[in-house]
N, C-alpha and C positions, 0 to 999 in steps of 0.2 A: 636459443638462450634469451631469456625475459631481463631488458638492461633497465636500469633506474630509469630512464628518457622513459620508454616505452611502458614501464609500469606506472609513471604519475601519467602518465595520457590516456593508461585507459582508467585511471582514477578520475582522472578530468573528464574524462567521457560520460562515466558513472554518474558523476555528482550534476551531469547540466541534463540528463535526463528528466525530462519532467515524470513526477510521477513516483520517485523513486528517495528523494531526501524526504518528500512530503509524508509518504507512510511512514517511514521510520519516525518521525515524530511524532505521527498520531499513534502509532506503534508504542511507542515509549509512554505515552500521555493515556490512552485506556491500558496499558500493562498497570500500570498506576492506580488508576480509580476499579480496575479487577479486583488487583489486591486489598484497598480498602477495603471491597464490599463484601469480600470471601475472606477476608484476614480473621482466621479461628477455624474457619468452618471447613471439614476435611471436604464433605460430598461438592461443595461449590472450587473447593479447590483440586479436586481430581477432575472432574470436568474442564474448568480452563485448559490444564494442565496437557490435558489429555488433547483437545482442541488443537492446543499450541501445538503439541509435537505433532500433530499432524499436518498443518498447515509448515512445521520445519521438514518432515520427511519431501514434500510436494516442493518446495522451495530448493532443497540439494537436488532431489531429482532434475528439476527442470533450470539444475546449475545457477542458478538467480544469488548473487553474491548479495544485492541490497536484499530480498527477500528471506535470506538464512538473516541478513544482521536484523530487519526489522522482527522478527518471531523471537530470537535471540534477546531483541531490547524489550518486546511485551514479554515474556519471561521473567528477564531480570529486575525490571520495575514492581511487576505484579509480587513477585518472591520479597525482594526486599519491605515493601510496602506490607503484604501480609505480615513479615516476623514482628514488625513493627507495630501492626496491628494484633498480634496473638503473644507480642511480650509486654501488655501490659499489665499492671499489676492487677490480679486476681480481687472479687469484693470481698474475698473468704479470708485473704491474709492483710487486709486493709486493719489497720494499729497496732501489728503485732512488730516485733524487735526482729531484728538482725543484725547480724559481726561482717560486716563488710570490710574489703580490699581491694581499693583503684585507684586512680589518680584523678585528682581535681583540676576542673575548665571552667572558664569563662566565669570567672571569680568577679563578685560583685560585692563591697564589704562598705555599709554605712556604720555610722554609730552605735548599734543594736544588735545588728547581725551580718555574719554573712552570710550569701548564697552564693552558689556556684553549682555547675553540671558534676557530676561525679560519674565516670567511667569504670563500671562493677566489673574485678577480675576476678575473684571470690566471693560467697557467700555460706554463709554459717547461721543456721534459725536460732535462735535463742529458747524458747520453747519446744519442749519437747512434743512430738507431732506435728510441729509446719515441717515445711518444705519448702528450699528456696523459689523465689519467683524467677523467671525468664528477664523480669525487666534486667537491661542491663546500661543504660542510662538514667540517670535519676537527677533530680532536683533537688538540693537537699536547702535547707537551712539551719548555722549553728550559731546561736546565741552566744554573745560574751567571748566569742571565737579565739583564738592565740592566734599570733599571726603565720598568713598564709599566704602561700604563694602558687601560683598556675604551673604545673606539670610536677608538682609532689604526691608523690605514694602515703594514703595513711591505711590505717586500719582503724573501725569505729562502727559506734553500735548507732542505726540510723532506726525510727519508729515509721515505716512505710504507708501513705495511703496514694488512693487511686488517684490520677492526673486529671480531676474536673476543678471547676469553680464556678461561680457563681452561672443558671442560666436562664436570664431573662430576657425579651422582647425588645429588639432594638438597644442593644449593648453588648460593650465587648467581649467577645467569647473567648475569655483567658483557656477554655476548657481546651479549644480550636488553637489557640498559638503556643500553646503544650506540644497538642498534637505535632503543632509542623514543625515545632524548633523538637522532633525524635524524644519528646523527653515522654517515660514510658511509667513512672511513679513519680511522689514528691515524699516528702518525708523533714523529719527536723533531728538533730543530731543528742542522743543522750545521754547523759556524763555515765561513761560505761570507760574510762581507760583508756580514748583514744587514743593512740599511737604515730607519731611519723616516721614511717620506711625509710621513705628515701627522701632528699632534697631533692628541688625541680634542679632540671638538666639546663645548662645552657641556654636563654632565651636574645639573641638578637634584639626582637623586641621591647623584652622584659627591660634588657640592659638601654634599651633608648629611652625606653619610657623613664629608668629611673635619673637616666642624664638629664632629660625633662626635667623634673622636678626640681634639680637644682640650679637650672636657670632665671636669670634674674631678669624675666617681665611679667606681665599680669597674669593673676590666675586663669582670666578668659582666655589670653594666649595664650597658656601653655593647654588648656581643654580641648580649642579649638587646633591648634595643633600637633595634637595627639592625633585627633579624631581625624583629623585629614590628613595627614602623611604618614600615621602608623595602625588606621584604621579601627583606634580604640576609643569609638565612640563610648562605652562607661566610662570613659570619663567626663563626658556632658552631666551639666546635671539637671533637674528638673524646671528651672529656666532657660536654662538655654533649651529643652526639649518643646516647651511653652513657647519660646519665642522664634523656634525652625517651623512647628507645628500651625501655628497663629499665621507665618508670613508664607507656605507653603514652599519652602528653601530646606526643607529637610536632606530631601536628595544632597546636597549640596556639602555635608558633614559626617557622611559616611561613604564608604571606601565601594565605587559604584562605576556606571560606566564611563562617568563623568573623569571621573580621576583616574580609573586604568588604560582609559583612552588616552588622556592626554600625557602618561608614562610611555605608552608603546607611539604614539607620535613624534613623542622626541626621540624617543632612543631612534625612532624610523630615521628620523631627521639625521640624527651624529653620526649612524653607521651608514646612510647612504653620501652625506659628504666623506667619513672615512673611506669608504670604495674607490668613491671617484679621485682620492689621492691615491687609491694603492692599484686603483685599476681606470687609470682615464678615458682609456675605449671601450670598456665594456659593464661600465658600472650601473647605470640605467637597465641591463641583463641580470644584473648580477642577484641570486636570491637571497645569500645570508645576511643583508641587511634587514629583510622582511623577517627572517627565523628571527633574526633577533631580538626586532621587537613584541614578533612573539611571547618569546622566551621572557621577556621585561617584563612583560604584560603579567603571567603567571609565577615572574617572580615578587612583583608588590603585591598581588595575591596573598601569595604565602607568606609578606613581612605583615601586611594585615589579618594572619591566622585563620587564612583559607576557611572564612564564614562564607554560607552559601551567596551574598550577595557578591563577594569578592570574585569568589568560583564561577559564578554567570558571568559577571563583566569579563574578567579573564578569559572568556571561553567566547562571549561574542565578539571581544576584539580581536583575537585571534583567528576566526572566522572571517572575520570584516577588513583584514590583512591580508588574508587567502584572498578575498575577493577581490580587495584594490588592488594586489600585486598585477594581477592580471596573467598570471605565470600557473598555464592547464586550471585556473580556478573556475569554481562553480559561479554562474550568476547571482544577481542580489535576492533574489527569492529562494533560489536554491539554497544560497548559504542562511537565509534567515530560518529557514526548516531545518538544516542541516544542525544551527547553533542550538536551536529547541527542543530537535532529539538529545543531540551530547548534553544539554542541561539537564532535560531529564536521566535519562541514563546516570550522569552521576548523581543526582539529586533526587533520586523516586518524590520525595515528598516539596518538590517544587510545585507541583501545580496545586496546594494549597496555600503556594506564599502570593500576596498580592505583585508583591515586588517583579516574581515573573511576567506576570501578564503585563504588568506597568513598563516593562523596559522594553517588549517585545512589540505592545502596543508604540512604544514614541518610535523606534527604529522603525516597526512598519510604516509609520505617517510619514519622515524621512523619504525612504526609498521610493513611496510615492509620490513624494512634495518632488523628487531632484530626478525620478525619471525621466530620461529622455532631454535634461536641462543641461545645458554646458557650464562645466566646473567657474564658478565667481572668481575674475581677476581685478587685484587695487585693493584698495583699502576699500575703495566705496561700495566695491563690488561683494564683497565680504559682508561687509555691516550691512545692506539692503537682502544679503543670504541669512545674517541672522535674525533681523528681522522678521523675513516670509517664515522662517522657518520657525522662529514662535509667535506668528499669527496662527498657524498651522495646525502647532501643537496646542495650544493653551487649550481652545476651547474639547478637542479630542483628550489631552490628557485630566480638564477638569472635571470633566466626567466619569473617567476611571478612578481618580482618587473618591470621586463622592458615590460609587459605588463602595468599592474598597474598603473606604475610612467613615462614607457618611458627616463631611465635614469637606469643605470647602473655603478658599482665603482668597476676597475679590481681588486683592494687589497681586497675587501670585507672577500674573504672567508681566505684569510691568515692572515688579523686583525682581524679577528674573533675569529681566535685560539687561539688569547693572549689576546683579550678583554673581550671575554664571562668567559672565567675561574677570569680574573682580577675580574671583573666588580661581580659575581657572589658568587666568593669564598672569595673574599675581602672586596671590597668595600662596597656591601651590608652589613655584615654582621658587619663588622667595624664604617656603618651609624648608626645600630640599636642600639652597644651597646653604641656609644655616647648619643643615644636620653634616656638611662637609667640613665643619670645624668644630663637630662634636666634642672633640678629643682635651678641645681648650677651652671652657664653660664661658669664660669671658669673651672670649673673642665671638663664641656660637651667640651669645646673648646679645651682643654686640649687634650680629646679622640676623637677631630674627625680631630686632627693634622695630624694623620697617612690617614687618608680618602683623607684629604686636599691635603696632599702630592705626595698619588696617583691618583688624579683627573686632576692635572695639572700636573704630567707624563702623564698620558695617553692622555691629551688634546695635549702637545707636539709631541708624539708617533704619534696619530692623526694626526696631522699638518704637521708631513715630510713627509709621507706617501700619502696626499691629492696631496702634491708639486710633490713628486716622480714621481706616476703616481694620474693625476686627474678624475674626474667624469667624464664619459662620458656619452654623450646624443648625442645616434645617429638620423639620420635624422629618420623621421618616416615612410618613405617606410622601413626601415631595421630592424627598433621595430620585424616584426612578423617573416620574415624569421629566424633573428637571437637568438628569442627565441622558434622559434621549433628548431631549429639546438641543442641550450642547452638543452629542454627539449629531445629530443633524444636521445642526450649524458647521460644527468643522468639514464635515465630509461635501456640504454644500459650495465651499473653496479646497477642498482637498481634492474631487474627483473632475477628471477631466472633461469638457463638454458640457459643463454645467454656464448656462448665458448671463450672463451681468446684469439683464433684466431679470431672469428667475434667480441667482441672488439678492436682488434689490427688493422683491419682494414678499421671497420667501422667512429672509432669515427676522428683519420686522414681526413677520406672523407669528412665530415660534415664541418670539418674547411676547408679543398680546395674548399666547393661549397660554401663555406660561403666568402671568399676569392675571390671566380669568378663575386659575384653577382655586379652589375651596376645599376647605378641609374636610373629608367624610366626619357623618356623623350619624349618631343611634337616630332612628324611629322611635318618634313615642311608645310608649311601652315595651322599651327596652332598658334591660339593665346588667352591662359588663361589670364581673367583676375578678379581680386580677388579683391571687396572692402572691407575691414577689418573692424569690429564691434569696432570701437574705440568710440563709446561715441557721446558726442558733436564734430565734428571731422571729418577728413579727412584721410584715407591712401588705400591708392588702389596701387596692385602692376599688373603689367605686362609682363608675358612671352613668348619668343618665343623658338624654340628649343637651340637659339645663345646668346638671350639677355636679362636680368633680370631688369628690369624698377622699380623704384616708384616712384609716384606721391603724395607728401606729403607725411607727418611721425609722422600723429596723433598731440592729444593734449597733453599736459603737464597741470596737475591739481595741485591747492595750494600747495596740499601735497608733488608736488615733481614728484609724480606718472606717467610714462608713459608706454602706453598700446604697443606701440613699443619695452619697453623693454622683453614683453612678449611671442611675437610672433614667436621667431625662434630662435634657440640653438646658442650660441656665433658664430663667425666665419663663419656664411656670407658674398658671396661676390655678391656687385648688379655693375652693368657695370653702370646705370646712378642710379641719385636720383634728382629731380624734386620739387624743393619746390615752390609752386606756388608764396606762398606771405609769409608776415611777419606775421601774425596772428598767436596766441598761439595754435590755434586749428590745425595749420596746419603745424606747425614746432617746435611745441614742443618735438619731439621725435630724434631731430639733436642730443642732446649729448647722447642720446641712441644705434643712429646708429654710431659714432664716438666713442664710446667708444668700441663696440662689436662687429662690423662687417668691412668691407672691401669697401670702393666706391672707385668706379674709376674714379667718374666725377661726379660734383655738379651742376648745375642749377639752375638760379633765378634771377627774374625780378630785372634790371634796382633802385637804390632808395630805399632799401632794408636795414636795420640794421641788418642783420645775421650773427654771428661768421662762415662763407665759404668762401674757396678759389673759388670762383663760376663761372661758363662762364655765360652772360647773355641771357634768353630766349627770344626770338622778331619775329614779327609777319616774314615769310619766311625765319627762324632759321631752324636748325634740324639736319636732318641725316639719312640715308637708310643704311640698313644690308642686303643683302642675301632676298632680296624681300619685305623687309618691312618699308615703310617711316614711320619715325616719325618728324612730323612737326608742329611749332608753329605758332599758327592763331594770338598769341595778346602777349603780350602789343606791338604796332607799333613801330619798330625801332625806337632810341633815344629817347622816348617818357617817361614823369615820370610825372603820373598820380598825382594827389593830394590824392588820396581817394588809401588806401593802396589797397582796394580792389578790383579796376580798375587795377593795378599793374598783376594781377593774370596773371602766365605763362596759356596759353588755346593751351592744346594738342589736336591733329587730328593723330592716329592711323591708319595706313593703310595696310591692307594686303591682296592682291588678293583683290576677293570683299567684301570682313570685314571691317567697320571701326567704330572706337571707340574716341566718343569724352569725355575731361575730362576739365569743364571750371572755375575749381575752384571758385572764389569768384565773378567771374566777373558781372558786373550791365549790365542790359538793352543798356545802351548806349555802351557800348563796346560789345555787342553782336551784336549791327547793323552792327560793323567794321567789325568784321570777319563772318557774315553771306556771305559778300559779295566774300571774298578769300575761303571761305568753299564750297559756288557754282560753282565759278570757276573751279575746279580741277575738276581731269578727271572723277568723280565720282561724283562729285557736286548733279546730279537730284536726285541719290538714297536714301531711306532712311537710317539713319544709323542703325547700329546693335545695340549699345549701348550708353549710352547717361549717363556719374555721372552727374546730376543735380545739374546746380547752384547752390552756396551759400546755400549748405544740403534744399532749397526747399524752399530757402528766394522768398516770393512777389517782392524783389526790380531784380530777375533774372527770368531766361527762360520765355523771352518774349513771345509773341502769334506769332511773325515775329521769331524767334528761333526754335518751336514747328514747326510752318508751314513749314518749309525752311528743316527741318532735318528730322519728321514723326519718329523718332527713336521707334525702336519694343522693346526695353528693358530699363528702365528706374530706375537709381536707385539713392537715395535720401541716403546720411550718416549724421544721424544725432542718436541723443542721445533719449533714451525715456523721454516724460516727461521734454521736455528740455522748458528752461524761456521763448524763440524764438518764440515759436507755430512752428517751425521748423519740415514738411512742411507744405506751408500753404497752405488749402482746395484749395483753388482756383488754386494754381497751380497745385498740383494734380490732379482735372477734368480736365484741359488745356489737359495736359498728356492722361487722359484716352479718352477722349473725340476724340484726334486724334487717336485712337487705340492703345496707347502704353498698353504695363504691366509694373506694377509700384512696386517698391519695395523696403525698407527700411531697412537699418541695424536697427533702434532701436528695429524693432521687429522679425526681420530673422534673425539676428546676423549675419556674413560676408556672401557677397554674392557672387559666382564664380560662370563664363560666361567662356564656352569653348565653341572657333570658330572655326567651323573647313569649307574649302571649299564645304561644303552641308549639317553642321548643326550649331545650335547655341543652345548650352542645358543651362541652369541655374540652380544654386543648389544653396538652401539657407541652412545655417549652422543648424540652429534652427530648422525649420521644411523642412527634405530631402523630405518625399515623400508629394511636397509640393500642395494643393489645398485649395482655401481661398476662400470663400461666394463673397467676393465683395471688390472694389477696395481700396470704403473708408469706413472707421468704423465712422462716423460721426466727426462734423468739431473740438469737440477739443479733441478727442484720435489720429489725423493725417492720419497717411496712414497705411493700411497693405498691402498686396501682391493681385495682382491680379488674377483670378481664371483661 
């Protein structure tokens, strides 16, 4: 008979096998990036599939307990990850309605709208011949909203489209944090009747949060102590996300391993002094003080609504409790594999959050900073342990955020040394024992004065510090060299056997080649040029090795919102900026560029109401650099159109034998005008290299006398998916393909970049790099895709 002793010993046996925690987490980790890459596709997913069960039948054979669980966890990552990836919404049912019924998460509600996750338990087409979609997470947003609350039932008519956003070059791929936050469609909510089922159920939470609010200290306090003892960070708002982000103290405000660690420490602490009263000889043996804090650990987990970051810390400290118990546990390596499989396993789509590999990355530094080191006794002894232990980390962790994030904060690691211990030893513990006089608003208010107090110190402390020295966000050619540079440094004081004379030398060097490095740049006669996935919209920029161009600067949405704000780290400088016309799609992004970056010269047509000091653009306007004209075909000298979008500046590009035309909004009849000066010039018969397509693919432009006259080999359309316009429209499209162009769209390649060089012309679409597409058009009302 197999007795509990005997069964955790041969668990214990199990887990210090080398060999055997480690697969299962690589197990878990390709089960995962399987199912991305087969998610849809039956032939790739009977093959794994098939694979897998074989490698499970070999593993019961040969009795192998970790070898059935690792086949088991590639399985189950791979399965989940696929439905994930095969329940997103279809492009065929992208704007059409549905009658939805589930309940609403992670509710987000400003002035204008709210958003929130909605959990699909029903659906109902609205049109007769859809068919519901598979997604069964969604994103929604409803304007002018009634009030709502987190785990209520409605029923309601949501307008569905597919989970992307914006996809440009060196920016955030909202497309990408869809993805890993499971969410499988977005959609906005349409006054169809909606309905409330049921009221939300009982929230703990809910009910702390709302005793919050009627506490009487500062509103920073009461933010900051949401976010850090009930783990509701929405309620940060976008300064405070500015000024965690700026000082690198973000960790620090949400519910991490920073804060479940130090729940399951204490509670280690109370229940191993309660032992040793209830058991004086034998309480140092004793294991339910460790369950315990376990069990701690996964219960503020759950008061912070078991988000994946809470779920990881919970799971590695609970690990990291196994291992220090010292009771049949696995070693520090074995449990750090062991924690990476269980995360993924529960989390299939963890190894696209950064946060995994950030946490797993500092813990690894950890185990190697304190191997083989004997435990720090005193105070002094301690504070010289925190110390090593973020000289350790800083420069290993600054490098993963600036992969990661792409942004990096020089004070990080020196406000970290006053804020983790703040944040940690005080403020935590100071939030919790307010919430133990919840019950009496005055009295809790009373005790979370001292919280309050240090919250907006430290938020001050923060804020000169931001001023002092600020975030930095390098360009992103410098992201990779300068964080192997860091990562070298740290591992140069992290790995053992490394001598004080080749640190003394080494790590010097690394900052002088970091110091030497320069920024690539074009060869003469060359010229990139990059149309930007802005939406409904226009911004294309153009370089040569001397001159930084753009032509328009996107749209400006109700909300305010512009996609120019997005696109490149403050403090840019562009030599020209090119507004063709006055329309919101195409100079919406002026007070973006005016506020953040640098022009040296403005542009734009004649008749124009635009807050610029501007020269006007006219048909034999321009200018040459260093071999490259840039010259305007329209609007004809003194000439002010009626129709704003006759107005449009229409640039001609020209370098060596490259040329690039861009004709913004202009009609038919103004394309007759300068067909005629576009023949003319010394290059007139050839066709062009690139062609932005009028009016993003409007019928009223790129006439049949346009197409003929130019033959352009590259043709690209910026327009928005799914946009009111039919924007492009079929017909101009075949025009395009018909004279042999390749045709290509930002709504579904996301920015497009054209490098010309004197003997090639390569194209790269954002979206899909290694790009080849079936056919030119996806039929008349999905528009255009990429040509094959």
């Amino acid at each position: 008979m197999l007795t509990a002793t005997d069964a955790a010993r041969r668990v214990s046996a199990l887990a210090r096998r080398p060999g055997w925690a480690m697969p299962l987490a690589l197990a878990a980790v390709a089960g995962s990036l399987v199912g991305y890459r087969t998610g849809g596709e039956s032939l790739s997913e009977i093959l794994s599939v098939t694979i897998a069960a074989l490698l499970l039948a070999v593993a019961l054979w040969r009795r192998s307990l970790w070898g059935v669980l690792a086949v088991l966890a590639f399985l189950s990552c791979a399965h989940q990850v696929g439905q994930q990836r095969a329940g997103g919404l279809p492009e065929s049912l992208a704007g059409h309605d549905f009658r939805l019924t589930g309940r609403i998460h992670a509710l987000d509600v400003d002035p204008r709208r709210a958003r929130f996750r909605f959990e699909v338990e029903a659906c109902e087409p609205r049109a007769s011949g859809d068919v519901c979609p598979g997604s069964t997470r969604l994103r929604l947003s409803w304007y002018d909203a009634p009030a709502l609350q987190e785990g209520e039932r409605w029923q309601l008519t949501a307008r569905l489209r597919q989970p992307l956003g914006f996809a440009n070059p060196d920016t955030f791929d909202y497309g990408g944090w869809l993805w890993r936050e499971g969410i499988q469609a977005l959609g906005y909510i349409r006054d169809d009747s909606p309905e409330k089922l049921t009221t939300a159920s009982f929230s703990p939470r809910q009910a702390a949060l709302d005793q919050l609010d009627a506490a009487d200290i500062s509103p920073l306090g009461r933010r900051w102590l949401a976010a850090l003892t009930l783990g509701a960070d929405e309620r940060l708002d976008d300064d405070d996300w500015d000024l965690l982000n700026a000082t690198g103290t973000t960790h620090l405000m949400v519910i991490s391993g920073l804060h479940i660690g130090l729940v399951a420490a204490l509670c280690l602490w109370l229940l191993r002094r309660v032992a040793r009263v209830l058991q004086p000889l034998s309480w140092r043996m004793t294991a339910w003080p460790w369950l315990g804090a376990g069990l701690a650990a996964f219960a503020y987990a759950g008061l912070a609504g078991f988000g994946p970051p809470a779920v990881r810390a919970a799971i590695m400290a609970a690990i990291g409790l196994w291992a220090a118990s010292g009771r049949h546990a696995p070693g520090w390596w074995q449990a750090w594999w062991l924690a990476l499989g269980l995360v993924v396993v529960t989390d299939p789509l963890a190894p696209w959050r950064p946060g995994l590999w950030l946490s797993f990355a500092a813990v690894a530094v950890l185990i190697l900073a304190w191997s083989g080191r004997p435990r720090p006794s005193g105070r002094r002894g301690w504070c010289l342990a925190l110390l090593r232990s973020q000289w350790l980390l800083a420069p290993i962790m600054a490098a993963s955020v600036l992969l990661a994030f792409g942004r990096l904060s020089p004070l990080a690691p020196l406000i970290n040394l006053v804020a983790v211990p703040l944040v940690s030893s005080l403020m935590v513990p100071l939030g919790f024992v307010g919430w133990l006089f919840a019950i009496w608003p005055p009295l809790a208010s009373w005790a979370w004065w001292p919280f309050d107090q240090l919250a907006n110190g430290l938020a001050d402390l923060l804020a000169q510090a931001a001023d002092s020295l600020p975030l930095w966000t390098p360009s992103p050619w410098w992201c990779w060299p300068v964080a192997v540079a860091l990562l070298l440094w740290g591992l140069l004081w992290l790995l053992p056997g490394v001598t004080r004379m080749t640190r003394a030398w080494a790590c010097p060097s690394l900052l002088i080649l970091v110091l030497l490095l320069r920024p690539p740049s074009l060869d003469r006669g060359e010229l990139m040029v990059t149309v930007y996935d802005v939406g409904q919209g226009q911004l294309v920029e153009l370089k040569t090795r001397d001159r930084r161009v753009l032509v328009d600067t996107g749209p400006r949405f109700g909300s305010g919102f512009m996609p120019a704000s997005l696109l490149w780290p403050a403090g840019q400088r562009f030599d020209d900026v090119i507004v063709t016309h006055s329309d919101n799609d195409h100079s919406g992004g002026i007070a973006a560029l005016r506020q953040d970056h640098r022009v040296e010269r403005w542009w734009a047509p004649r008749g124009n109401d635009l807050p610029l000091p501007s020269r006007p653009c006219e048909a034999g306007g321009g200018w040459r650099d260093d071999g490259t004209s840039w010259r305007f075909l329209s609007p004809p000298a003194g000439d002010i159109a009626s129709n704003a979008n006759d107005r449009s500046c229409v640039l001609l590009v020209t370098l060596g034998a490259r040329r690039v035309l861009i004709t913004g909004d202009a009609g038919m009849e103004r394309e007759r005008g300068f067909i005629k000066a576009l023949e003319s010039g010394p290059a007139g018969s050839r066709p062009l290299d690139v062609l932005v397509a009028g009016h993003h693919g409007s019928a009223t432009s790129s006439s049949e006398a346009l197409v003929a006259a130019t033959r352009p080999a590259e043709v690209i359309f910026s327009s928005g998916r799914g946009n009111p316009f039919g924007h492009p429209a079929p017909s101009v499209v075949q025009r395009f393909v018909d004279a042999g162009s390749r045709v290509w769209n930002t709504a579904y390649d996301g920015a497009v970049r054209v490098a010309l060089t004197p003997a090639s012309v390569t194209v790269r679409a954002q979206r899909y790099p290694g790009w080849s597409r079936r056919s030119a058009v996806d039929g008349a009302d999905d528009g255009v895709e990429s040509s094959p």
